[in-house]
C-alpha positions in Angstrom: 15.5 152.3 -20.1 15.5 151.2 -23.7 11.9 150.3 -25.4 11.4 147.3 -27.1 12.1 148.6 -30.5 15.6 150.2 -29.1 16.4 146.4 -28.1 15.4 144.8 -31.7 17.8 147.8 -33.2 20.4 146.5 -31.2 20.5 142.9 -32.2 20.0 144.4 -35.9 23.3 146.1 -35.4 25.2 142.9 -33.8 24.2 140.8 -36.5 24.8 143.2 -39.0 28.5 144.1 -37.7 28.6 140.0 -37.8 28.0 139.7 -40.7 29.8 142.0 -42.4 32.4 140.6 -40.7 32.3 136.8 -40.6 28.8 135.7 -42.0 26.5 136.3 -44.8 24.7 139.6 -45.2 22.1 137.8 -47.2 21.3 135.1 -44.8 20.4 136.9 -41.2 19.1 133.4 -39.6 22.2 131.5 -40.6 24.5 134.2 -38.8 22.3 134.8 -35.5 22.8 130.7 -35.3 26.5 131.6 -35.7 26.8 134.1 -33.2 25.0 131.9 -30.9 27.2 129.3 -31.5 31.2 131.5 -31.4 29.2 132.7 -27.9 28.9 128.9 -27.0 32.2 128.1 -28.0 33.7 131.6 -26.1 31.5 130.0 -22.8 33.1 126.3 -23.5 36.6 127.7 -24.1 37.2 131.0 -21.4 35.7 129.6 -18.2 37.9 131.5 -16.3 35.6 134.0 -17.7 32.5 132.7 -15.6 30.0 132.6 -18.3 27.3 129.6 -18.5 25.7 130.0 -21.9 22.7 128.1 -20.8 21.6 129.4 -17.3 22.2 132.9 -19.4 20.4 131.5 -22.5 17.5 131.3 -19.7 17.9 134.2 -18.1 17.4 135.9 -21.7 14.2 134.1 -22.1 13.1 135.7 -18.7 14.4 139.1 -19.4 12.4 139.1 -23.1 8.7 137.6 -21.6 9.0 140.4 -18.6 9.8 143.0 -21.6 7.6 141.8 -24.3 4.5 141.9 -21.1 5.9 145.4 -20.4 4.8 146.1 -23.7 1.4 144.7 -23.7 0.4 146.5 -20.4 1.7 149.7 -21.8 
């Protein structure tokens, strides 16, 4: 199971790849609003897909208090 600071890494590495690719490497709020949004868009677009950005937005939320608690009682 990754630790907390394995998790951060990886979200440094996603918006790093994003915005090297599409965003500003200078301006890492402006692209983690832009990846939120393409992901929106994907959800909005590719339902065939099955995802619902919002009920998984949520379920995120969840999955980050149990982990950040995790933390705390360790």
């Amino acid at each position: 199971m990754p630790t907390n600071g394995e998790r951060a890494e990886r979200g440094r590495e996603v918006l790093a790849m994003y915005a090297m690719r599409f965003g500003d490497p200078h301006d890492p709020r402006s692209n983690l609003v832009d990846v939120l949004t393409d992901l929106m868009h994907l959800a909005a677009r590719e339902a065939e897909l099955g995802l619902e950005f919002d009920s998984s937005l949520k379920m995120a939320q969840f999955h980050f208090e149990a982990e950040a608690e995790e933390c705390l009682d360790t």
